[in-house]
Residue, then its C-alpha position, 0 to 999 in steps of 0.5 A: x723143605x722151608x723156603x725162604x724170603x729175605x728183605x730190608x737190603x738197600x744202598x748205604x753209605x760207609x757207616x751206615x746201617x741196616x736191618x734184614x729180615x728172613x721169614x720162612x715158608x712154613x712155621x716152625x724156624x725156632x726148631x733149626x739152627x739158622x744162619x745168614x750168608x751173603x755172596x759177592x759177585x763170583x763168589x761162594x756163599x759166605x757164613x756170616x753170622x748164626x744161631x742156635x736153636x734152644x739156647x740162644x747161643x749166636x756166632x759169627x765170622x771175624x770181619x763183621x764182629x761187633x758190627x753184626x747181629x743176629x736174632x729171631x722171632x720164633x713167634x713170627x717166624x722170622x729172623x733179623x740181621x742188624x747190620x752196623x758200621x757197614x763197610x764196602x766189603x760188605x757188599x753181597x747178596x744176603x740170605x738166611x738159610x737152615x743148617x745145614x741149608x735147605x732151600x736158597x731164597x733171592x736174597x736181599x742185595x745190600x751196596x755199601x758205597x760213597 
């Protein structure tokens, strides 16, 4: 199974922006739709926003519309969340996983706050 490392969380002021990353064990990330999902404190892992894998196609959850966006390098094996606009409800645990998901990375904390 792929594992996982994520990277480029942080603390954000209202507004503010941020760019993770995902690079996977093992090669070969552009043959699975791949998706990022954040977790706040007790809650469920939440679907975010994801991507399918020949064409492109891309898809997110309403709260982060237009704020969010997904792409991947398949060369690197990695893929990238560019997070725009951040708001305080952003706040959670950011990972990518496969999907459906394989195994769970650390994630990559993300605090927006003033």
């Amino acid at each position: 199974q792929l594992s996982f490392v994520e990277s480029g969380g942080g603390s954000v002021r209202p507004g503010g922006s941020l760019r993770l990353s995902c690079t996977a064990s093992e090669y070969g990330i552009g043959a699975f739709a791949i998706g990022w999902f954040r977790q706040a404190p007790g809650k469920d892992h939440e679907g975010v926003a994801c991507m399918s894998p020949h064409d492109g196609m891309t898809a997110y959850v309403d709260s982060v519309k237009g704020r969010f966006t997904i792409s991947r390098d398949n060369a690197k094996n990695t893929v990238y969340l560019q997070m725009n606009s951040l708001k305080p409800e952003d706040t959670a645990i950011y990972s990518c996983n496969t999907i459906p998901p394989q195994t769970w990375g650390q994630g990559t904390q993300v605090t927006v706050s003033s």
